[in-house]
C-alpha positions in Angstrom: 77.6 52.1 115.5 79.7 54.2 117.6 78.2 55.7 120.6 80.3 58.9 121.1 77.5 60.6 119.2 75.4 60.1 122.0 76.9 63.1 124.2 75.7 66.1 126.6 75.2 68.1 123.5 73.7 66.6 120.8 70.9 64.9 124.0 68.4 67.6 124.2 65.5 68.3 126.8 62.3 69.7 125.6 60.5 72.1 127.6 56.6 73.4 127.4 56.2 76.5 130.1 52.5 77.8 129.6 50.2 80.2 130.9 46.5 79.2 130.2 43.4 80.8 130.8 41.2 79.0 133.6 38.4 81.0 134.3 35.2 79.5 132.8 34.5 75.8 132.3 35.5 75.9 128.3 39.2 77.3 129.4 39.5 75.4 131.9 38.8 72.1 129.5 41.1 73.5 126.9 43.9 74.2 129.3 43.5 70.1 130.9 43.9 69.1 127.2 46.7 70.7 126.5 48.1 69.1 129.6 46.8 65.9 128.8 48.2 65.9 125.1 51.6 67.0 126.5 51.7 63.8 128.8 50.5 61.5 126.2 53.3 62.9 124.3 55.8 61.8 126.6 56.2 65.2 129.0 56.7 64.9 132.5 55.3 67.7 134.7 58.2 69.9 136.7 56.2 72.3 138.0 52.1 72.9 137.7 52.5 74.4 134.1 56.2 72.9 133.4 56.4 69.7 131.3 59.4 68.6 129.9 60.7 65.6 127.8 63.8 64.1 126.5 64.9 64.2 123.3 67.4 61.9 121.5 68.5 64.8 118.9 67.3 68.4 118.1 65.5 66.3 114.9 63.7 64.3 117.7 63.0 67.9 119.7 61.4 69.5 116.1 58.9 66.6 115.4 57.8 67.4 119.4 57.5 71.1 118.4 55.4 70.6 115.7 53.1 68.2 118.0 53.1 71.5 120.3 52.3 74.0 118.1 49.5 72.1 116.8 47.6 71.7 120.4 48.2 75.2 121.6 45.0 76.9 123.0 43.6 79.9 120.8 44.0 82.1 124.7 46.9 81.7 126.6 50.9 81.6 126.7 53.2 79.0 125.7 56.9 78.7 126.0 58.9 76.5 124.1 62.6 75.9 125.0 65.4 73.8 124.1 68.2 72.9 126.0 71.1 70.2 125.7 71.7 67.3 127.9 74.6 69.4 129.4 72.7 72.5 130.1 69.6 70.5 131.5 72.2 68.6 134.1 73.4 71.9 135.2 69.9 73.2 136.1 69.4 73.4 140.4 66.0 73.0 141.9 65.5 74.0 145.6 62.5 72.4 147.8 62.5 75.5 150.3 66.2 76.0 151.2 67.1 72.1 150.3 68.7 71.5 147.2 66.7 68.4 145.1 69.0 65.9 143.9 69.8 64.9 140.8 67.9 62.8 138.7 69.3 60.0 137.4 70.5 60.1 133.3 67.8 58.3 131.2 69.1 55.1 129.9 66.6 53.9 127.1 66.7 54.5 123.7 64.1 55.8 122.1 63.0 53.7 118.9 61.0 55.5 116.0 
């Protein structure tokens, strides 16, 4: 098998932004279980409602959209976006004025 098809463009990141209602006890149990079902699918927060997740191809990214689509609260705003390996290593995150460094490349394969 020849690993050059693993490369910065055909990798993918997967990212959920949402904005959920929180104001009575019902929204507020829809929006944690929409956070929980992220996580269980293999997101990792970024920011309070930023998950994201790696994807081995944009095949591997659709099957995670689908997963999405089918969890998203009847009230609310989600975000869906896609971005390559390259892309995603260009992205800069401050903490106040301090850039964050880098995280390191993810080494495992996924197996399906």
């Amino acid at each position: 098998m020849s690993y050059s098809c693993f490369n910065a463009y055909k990798i993918m990141w997967l990212f959920c932004l949402f904005d959920l209602p929180t104001n009575t006890k019902s929204q507020r149990k829809r929006a944690s279980d929409f956070r929980k079902s992220l996580i269980e699918d293999g997101f990792e927060m970024m920011q309070f409602s930023v998950y994201y997740r790696h994807c081995a191809s944009m095949e591997d990214c659709e099957k995670h959209i689908v997963r999405i689509r089918k969890i998203i609260p009847y009230e609310g705003k989600v975000s869906i976006l896609k971005f390559t390996d390259k892309q995603f290593g260009d992205i800069e995150t401050y903490l106040g004025k301090t850039i964050e460094k880098k995280r390191k490349e993810v080494l495992q394969f996924e197996f399906f």
